[in-house]
Each structure stands twice: as structure tokens, then as C-alpha cells.
PQR file of N, CA, C, O and H, with PARSE charges and radii, in Angstrom:
ATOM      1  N   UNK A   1     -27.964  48.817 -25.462 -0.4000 1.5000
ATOM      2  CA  UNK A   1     -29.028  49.092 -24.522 -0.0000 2.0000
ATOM      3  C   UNK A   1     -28.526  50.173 -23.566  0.5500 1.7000
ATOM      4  O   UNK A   1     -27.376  50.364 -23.170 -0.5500 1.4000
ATOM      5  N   UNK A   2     -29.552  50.780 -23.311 -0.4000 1.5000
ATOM      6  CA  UNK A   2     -29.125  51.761 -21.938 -0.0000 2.0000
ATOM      7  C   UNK A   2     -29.394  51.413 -20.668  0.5500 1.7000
ATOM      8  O   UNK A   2     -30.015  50.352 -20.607 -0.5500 1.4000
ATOM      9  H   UNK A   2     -30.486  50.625 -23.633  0.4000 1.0000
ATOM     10  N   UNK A   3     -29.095  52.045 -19.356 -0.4000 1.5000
ATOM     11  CA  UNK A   3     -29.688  51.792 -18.447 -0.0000 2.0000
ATOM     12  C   UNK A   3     -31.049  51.894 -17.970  0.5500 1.7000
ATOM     13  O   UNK A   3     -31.430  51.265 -16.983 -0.5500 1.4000
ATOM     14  H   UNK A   3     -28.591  52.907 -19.406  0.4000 1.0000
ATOM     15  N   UNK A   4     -31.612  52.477 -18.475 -0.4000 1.5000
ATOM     16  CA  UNK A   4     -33.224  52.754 -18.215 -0.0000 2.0000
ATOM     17  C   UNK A   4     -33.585  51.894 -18.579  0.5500 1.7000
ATOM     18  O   UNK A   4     -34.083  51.158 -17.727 -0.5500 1.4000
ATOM     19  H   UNK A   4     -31.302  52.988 -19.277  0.4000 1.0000
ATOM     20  N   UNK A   5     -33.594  51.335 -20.189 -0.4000 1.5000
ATOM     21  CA  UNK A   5     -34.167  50.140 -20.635 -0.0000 2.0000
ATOM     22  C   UNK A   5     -33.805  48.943 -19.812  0.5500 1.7000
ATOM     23  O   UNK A   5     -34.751  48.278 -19.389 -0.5500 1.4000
ATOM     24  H   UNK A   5     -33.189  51.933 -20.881  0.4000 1.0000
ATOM     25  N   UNK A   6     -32.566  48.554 -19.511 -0.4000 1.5000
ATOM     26  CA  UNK A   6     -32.033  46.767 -18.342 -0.0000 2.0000
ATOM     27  C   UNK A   6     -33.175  47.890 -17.434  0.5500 1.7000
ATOM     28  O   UNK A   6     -34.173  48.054 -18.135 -0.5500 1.4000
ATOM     29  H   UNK A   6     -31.798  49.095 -19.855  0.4000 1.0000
ATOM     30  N   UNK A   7     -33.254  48.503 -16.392 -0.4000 1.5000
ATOM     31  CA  UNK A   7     -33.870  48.575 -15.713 -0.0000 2.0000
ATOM     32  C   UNK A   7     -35.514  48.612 -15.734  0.5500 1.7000
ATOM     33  O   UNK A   7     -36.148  48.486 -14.686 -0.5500 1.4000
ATOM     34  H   UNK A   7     -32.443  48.369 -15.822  0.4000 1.0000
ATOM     35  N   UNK A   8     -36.172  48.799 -17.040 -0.4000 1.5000
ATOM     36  CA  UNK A   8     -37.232  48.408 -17.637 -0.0000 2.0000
ATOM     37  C   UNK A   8     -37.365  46.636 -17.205  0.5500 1.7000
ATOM     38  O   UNK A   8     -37.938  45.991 -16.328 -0.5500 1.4000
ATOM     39  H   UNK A   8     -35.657  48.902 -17.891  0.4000 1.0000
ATOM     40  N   UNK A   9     -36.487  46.340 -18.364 -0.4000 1.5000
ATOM     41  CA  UNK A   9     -36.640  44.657 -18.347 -0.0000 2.0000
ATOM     42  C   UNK A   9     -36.635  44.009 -17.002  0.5500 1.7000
ATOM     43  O   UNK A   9     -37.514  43.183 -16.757 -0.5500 1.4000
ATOM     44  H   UNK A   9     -36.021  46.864 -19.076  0.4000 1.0000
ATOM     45  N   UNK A  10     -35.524  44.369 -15.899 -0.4000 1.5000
ATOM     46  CA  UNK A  10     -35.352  44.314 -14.896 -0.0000 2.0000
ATOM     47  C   UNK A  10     -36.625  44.314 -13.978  0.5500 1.7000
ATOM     48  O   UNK A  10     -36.654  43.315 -13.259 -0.5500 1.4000
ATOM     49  H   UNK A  10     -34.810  45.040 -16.098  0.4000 1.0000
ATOM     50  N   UNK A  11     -37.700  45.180 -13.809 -0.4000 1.5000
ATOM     51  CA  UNK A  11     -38.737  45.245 -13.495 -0.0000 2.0000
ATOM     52  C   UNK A  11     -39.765  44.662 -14.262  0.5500 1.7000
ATOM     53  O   UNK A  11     -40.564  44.207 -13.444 -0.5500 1.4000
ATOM     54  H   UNK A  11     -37.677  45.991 -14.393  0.4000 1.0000
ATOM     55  N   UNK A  12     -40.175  44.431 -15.443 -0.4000 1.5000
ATOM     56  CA  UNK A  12     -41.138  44.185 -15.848 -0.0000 2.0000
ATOM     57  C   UNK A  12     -41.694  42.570 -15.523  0.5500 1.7000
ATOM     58  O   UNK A  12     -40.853  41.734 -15.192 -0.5500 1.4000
ATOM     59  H   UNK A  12     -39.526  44.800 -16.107  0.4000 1.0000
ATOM     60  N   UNK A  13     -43.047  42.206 -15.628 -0.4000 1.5000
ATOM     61  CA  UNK A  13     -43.829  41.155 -15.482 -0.0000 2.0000
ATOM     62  C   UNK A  13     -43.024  40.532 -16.556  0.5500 1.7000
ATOM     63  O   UNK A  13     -42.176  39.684 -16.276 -0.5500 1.4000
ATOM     64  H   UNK A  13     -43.730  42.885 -15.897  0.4000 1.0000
ATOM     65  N   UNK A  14     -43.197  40.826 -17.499 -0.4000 1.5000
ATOM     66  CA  UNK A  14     -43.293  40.230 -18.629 -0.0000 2.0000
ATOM     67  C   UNK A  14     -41.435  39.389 -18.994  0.5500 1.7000
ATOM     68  O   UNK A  14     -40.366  39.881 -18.634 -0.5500 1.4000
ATOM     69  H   UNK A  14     -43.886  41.515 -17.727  0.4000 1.0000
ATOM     70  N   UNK A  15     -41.598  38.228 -19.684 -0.4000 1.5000
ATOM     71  CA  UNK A  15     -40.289  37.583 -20.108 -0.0000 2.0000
ATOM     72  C   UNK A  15     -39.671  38.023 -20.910  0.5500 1.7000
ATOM     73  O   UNK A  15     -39.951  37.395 -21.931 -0.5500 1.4000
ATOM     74  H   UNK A  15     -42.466  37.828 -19.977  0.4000 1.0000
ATOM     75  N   UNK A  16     -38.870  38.841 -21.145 -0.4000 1.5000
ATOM     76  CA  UNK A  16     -37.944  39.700 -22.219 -0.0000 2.0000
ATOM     77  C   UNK A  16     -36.764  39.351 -22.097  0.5500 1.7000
ATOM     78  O   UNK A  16     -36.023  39.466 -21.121 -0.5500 1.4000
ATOM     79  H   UNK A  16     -38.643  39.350 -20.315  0.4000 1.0000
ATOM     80  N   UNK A  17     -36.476  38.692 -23.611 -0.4000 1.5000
ATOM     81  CA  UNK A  17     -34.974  38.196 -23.790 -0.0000 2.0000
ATOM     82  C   UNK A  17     -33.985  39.062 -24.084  0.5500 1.7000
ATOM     83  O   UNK A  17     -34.189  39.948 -24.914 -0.5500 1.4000
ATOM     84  H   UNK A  17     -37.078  38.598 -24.404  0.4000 1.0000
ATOM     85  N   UNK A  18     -32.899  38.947 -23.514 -0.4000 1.5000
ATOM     86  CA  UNK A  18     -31.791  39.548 -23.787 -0.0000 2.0000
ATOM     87  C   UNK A  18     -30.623  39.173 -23.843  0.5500 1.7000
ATOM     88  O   UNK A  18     -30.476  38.079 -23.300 -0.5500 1.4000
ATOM     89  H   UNK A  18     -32.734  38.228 -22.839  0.4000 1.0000
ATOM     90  N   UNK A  19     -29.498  39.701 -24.365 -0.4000 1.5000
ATOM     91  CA  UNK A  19     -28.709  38.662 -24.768 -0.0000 2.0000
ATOM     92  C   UNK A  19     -27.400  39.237 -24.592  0.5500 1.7000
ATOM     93  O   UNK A  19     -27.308  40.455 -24.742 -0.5500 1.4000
ATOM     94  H   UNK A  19     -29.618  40.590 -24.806  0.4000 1.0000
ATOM     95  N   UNK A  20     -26.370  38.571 -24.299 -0.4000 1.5000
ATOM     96  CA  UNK A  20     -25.057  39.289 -23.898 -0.0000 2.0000
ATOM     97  C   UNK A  20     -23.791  38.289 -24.840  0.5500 1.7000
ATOM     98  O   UNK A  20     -23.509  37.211 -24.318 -0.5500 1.4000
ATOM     99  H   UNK A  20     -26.445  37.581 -24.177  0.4000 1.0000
ATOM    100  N   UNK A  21     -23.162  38.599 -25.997 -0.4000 1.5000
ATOM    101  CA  UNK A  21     -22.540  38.103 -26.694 -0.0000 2.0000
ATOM    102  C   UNK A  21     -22.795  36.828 -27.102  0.5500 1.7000
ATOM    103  O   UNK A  21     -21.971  35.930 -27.279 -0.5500 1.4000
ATOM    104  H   UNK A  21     -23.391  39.475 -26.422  0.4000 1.0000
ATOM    105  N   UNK A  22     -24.359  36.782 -27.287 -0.4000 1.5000
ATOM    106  CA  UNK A  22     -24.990  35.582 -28.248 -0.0000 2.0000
ATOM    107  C   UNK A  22     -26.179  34.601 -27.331  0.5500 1.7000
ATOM    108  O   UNK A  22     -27.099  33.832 -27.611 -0.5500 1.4000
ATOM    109  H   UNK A  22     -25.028  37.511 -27.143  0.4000 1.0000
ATOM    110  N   UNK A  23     -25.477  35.201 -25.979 -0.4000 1.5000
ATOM    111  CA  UNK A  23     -26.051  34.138 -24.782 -0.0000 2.0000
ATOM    112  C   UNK A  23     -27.215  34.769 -24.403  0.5500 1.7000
ATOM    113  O   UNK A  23     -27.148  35.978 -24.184 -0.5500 1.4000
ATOM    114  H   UNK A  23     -24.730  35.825 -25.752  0.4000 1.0000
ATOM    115  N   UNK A  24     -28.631  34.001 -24.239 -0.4000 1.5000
ATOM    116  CA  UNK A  24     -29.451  34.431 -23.538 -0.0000 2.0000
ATOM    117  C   UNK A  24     -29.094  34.618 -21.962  0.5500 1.7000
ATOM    118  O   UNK A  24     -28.496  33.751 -21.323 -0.5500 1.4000
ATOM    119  H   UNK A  24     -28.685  33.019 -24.418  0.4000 1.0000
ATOM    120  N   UNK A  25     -29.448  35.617 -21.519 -0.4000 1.5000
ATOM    121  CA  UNK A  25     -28.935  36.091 -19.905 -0.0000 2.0000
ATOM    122  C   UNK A  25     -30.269  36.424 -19.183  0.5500 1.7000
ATOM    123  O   UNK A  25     -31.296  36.427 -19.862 -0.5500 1.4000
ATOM    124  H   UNK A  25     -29.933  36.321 -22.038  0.4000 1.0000
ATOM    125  N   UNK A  26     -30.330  36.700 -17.878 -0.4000 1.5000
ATOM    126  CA  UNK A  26     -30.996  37.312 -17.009 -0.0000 2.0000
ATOM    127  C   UNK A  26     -30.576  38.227 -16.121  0.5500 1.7000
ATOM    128  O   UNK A  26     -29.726  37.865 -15.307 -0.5500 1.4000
ATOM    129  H   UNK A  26     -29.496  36.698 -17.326  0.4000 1.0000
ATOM    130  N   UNK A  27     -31.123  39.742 -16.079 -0.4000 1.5000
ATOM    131  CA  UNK A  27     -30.300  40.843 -15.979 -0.0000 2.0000
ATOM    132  C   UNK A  27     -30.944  40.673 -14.013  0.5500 1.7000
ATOM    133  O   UNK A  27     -32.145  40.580 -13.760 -0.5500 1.4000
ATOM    134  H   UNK A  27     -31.813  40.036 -16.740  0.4000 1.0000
ATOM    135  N   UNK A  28     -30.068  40.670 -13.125 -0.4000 1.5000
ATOM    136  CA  UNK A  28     -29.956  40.499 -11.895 -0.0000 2.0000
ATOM    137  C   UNK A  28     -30.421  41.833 -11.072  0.5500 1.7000
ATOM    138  O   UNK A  28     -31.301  42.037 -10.236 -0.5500 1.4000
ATOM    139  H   UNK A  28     -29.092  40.745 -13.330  0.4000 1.0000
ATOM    140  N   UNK A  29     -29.442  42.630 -11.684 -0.4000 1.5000
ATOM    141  CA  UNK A  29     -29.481  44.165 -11.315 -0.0000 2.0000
ATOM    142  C   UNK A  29     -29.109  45.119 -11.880  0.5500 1.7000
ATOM    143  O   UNK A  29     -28.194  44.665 -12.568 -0.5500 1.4000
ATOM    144  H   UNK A  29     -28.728  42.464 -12.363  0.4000 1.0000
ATOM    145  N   UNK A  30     -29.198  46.563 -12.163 -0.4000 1.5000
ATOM    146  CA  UNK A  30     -28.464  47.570 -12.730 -0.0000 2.0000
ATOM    147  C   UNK A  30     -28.046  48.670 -12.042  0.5500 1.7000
ATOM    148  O   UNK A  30     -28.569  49.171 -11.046 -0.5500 1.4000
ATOM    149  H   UNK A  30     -29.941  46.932 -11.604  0.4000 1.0000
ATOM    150  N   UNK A  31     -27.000  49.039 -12.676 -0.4000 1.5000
ATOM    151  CA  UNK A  31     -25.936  50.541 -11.376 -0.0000 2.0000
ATOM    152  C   UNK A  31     -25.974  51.321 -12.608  0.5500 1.7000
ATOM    153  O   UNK A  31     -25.324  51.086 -13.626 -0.5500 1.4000
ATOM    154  H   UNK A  31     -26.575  48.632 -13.485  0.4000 1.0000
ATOM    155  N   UNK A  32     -26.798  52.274 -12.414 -0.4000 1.5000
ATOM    156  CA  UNK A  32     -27.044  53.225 -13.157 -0.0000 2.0000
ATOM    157  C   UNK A  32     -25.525  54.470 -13.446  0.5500 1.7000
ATOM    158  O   UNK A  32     -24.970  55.160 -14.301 -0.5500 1.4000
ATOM    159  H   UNK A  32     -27.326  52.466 -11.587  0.4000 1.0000
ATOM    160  N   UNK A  33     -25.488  54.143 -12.306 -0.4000 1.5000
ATOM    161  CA  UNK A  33     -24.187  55.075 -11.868 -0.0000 2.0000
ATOM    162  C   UNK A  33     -23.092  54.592 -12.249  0.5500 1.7000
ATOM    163  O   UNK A  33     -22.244  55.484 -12.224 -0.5500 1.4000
ATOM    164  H   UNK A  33     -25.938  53.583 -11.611  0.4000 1.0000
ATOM    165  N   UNK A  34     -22.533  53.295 -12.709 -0.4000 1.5000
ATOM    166  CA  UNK A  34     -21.707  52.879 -13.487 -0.0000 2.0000
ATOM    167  C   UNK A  34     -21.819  52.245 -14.738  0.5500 1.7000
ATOM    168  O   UNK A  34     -20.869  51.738 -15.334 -0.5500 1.4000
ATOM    169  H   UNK A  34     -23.222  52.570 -12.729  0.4000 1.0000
ATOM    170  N   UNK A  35     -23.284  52.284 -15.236 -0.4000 1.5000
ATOM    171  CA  UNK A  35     -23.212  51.605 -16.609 -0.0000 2.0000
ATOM    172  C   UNK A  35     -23.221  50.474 -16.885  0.5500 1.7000
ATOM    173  O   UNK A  35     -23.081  50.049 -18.032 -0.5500 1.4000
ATOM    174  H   UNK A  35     -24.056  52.696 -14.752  0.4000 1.0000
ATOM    175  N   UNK A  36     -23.456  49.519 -15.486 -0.4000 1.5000
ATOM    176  CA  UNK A  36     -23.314  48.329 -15.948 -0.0000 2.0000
ATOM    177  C   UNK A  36     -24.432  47.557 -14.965  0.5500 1.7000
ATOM    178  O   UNK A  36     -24.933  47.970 -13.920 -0.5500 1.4000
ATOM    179  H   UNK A  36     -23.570  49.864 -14.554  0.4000 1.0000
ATOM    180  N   UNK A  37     -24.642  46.315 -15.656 -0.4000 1.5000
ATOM    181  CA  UNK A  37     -25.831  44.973 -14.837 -0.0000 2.0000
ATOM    182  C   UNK A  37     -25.098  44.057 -14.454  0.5500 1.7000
ATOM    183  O   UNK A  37     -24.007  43.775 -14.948 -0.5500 1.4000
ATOM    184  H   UNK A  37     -24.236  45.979 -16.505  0.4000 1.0000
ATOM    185  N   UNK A  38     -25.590  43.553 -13.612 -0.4000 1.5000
ATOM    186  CA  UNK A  38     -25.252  42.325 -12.814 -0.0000 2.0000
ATOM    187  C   UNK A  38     -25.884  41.264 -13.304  0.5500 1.7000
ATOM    188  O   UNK A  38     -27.055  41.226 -12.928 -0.5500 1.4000
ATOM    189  H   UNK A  38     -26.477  43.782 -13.211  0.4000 1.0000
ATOM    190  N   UNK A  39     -25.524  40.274 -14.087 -0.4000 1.5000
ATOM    191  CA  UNK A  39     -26.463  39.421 -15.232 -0.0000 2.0000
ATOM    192  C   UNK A  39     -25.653  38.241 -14.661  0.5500 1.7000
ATOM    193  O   UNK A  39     -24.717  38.178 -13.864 -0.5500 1.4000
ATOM    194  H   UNK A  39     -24.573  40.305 -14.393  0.4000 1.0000
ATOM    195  N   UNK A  40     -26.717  36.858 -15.722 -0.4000 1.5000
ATOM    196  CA  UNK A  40     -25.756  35.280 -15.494 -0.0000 2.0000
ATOM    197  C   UNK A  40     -26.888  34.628 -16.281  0.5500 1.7000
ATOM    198  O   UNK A  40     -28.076  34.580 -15.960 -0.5500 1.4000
ATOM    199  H   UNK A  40     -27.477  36.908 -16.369  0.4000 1.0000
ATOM    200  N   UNK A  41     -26.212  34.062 -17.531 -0.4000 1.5000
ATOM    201  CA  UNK A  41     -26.883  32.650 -18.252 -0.0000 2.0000
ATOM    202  C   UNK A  41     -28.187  32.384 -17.758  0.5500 1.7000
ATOM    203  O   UNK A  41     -28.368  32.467 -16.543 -0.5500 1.4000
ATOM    204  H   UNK A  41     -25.247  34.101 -17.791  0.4000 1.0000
ATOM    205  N   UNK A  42     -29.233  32.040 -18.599 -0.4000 1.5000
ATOM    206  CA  UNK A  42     -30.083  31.536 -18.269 -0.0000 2.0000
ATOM    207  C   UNK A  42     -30.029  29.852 -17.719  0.5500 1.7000
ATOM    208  O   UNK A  42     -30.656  29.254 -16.843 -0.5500 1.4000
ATOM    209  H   UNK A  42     -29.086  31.973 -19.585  0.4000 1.0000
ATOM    210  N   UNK A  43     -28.924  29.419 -18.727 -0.4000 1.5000
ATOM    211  CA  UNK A  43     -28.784  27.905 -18.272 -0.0000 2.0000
ATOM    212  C   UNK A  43     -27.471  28.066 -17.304  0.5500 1.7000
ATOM    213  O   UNK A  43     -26.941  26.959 -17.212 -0.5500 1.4000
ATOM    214  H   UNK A  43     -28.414  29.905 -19.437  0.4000 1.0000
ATOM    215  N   UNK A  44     -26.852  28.929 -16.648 -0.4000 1.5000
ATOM    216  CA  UNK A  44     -26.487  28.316 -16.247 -0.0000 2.0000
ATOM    217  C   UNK A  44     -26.627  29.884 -14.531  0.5500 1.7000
ATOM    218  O   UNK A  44     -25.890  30.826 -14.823 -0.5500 1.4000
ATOM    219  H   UNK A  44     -27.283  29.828 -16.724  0.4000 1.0000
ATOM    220  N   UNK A  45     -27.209  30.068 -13.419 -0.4000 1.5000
ATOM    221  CA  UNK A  45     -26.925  31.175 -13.077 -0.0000 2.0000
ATOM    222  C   UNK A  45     -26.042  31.155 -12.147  0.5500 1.7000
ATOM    223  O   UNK A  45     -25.809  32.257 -11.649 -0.5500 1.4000
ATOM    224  H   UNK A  45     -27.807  29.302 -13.182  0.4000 1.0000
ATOM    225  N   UNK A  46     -25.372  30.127 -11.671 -0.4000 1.5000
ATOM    226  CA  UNK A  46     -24.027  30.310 -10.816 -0.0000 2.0000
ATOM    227  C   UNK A  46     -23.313  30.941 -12.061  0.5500 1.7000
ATOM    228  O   UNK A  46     -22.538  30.083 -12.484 -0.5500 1.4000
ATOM    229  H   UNK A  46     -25.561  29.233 -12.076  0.4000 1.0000
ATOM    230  N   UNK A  47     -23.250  31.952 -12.745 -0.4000 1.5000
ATOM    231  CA  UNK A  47     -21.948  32.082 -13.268 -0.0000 2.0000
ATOM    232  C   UNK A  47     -22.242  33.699 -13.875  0.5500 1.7000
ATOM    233  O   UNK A  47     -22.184  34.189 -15.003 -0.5500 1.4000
ATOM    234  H   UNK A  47     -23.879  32.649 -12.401  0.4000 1.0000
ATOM    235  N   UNK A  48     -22.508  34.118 -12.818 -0.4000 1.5000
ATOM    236  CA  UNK A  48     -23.013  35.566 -12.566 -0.0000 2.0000
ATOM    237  C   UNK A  48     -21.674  36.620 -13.289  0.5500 1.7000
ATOM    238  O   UNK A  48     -20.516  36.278 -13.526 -0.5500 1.4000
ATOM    239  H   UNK A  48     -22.555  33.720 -11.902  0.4000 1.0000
ATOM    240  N   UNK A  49     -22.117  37.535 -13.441 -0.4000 1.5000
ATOM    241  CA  UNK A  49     -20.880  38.761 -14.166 -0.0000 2.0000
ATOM    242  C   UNK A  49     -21.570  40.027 -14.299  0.5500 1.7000
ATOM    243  O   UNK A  49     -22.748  40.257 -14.574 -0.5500 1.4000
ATOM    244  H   UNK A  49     -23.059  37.812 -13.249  0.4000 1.0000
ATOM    245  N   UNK A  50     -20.464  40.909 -14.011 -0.4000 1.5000
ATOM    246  CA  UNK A  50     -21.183  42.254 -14.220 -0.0000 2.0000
ATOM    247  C   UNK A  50     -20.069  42.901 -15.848  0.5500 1.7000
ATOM    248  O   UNK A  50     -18.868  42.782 -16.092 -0.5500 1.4000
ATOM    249  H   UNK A  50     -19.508  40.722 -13.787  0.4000 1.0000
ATOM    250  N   UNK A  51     -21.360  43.644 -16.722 -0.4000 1.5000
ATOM    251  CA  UNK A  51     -21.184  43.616 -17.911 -0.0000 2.0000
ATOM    252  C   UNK A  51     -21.986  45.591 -18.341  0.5500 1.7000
ATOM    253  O   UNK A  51     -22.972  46.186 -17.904 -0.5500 1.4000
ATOM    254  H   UNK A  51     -22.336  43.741 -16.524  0.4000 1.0000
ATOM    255  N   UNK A  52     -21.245  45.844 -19.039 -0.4000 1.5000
ATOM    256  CA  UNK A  52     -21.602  47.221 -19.760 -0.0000 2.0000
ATOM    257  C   UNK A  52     -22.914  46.836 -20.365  0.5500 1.7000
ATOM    258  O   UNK A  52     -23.143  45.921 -21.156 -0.5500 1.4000
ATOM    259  H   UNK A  52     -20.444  45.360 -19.393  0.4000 1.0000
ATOM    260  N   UNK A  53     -23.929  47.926 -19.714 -0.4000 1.5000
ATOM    261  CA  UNK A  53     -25.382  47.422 -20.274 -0.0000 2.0000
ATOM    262  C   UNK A  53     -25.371  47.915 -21.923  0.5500 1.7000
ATOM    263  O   UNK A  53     -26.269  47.861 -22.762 -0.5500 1.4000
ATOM    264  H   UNK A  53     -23.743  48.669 -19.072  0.4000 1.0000
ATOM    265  N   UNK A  54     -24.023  48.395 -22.012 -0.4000 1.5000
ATOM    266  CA  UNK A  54     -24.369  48.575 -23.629 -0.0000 2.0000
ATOM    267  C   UNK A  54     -24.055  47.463 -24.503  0.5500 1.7000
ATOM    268  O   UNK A  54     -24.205  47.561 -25.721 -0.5500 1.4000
ATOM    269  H   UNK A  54     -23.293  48.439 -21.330  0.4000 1.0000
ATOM    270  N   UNK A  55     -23.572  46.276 -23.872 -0.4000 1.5000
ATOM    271  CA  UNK A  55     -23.094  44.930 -24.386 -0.0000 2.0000
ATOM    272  C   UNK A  55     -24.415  44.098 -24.422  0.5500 1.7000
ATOM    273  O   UNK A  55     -24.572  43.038 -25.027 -0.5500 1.4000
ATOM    274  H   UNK A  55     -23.450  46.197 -22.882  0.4000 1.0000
ATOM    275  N   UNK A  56     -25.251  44.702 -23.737 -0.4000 1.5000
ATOM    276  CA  UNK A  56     -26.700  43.882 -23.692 -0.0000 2.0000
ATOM    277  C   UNK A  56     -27.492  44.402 -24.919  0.5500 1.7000
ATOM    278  O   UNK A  56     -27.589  45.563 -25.316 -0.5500 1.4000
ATOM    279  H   UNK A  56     -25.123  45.563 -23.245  0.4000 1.0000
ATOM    280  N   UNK A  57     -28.132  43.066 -25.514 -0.4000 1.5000
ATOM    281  CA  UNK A  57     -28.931  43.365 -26.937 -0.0000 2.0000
ATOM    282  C   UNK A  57     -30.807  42.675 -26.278  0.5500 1.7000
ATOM    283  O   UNK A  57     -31.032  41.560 -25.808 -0.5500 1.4000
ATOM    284  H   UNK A  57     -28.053  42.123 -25.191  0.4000 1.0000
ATOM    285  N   UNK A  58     -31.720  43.711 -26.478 -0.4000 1.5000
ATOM    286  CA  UNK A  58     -32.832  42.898 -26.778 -0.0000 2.0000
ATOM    287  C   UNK A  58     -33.496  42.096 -27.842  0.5500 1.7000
ATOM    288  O   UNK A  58     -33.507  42.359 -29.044 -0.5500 1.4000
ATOM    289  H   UNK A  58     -31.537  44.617 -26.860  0.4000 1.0000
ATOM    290  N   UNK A  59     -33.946  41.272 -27.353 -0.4000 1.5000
ATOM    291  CA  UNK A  59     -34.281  40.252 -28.352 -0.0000 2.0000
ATOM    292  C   UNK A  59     -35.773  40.670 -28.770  0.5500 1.7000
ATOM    293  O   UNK A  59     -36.506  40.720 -27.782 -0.5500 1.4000
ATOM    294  H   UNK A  59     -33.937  41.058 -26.376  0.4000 1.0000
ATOM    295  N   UNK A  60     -36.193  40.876 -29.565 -0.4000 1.5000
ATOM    296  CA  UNK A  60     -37.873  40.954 -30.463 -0.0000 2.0000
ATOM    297  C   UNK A  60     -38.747  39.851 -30.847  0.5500 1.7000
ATOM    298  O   UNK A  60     -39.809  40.078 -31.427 -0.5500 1.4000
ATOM    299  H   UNK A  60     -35.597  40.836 -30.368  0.4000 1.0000
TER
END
């Protein structure tokens, strides 16, 4: 994924899954300027991490 797109999902109404090494996540924030989101588990979100938005996969 790129940054435009997490920042798509990031904004949008709509529920769009995404997934960060198998795990469904929820993308928090994105730094365009470094390439990476501020994401954390859907089940679990105390367990926040910032991750290369190119490690992020959308789900269809």
C-alpha cells in the first residue's frame, strides 16, 4: 500500500479492512513524510505500533 491509499482508508466512511502481517488492524494515522501509519489490532487497540504503510495489505 502507499500512503495516499492508508490515508484514503484513514478518511473514508466506509469499513475497509486491512491487514498488517495477517492481522486485521485499524490504521490510526499516516506520516506521509516517513512512510509509515500509526495502526493497532482490531481486537486488541492498546497495542498500538507504527509500521511501513507498505507492510499494510487491503482486504477486497
Amino acid at each position: 500500500m502507499n500512503t495516499n491509499r492508508a490515508q484514503q482508508i484513514l478518511e473514508s466512511a466506509k469499513d475497509i479492512e486491512v491487514q498488517h502481517n495477517g492481522s486485521s488492524i485499524w490504521i490510526q494515522n499516516v506520516n506521509p513524510e516517513e512512510g509509515t501509519a500509526r495502526v493497532y489490532p482490531r481486537q486488541n487497540p492498546e497495542q498500538e505500533m507504527t509500521v511501513s504503510v507498505t507492510e499494510l495489505q487491503e482486504k477486497h
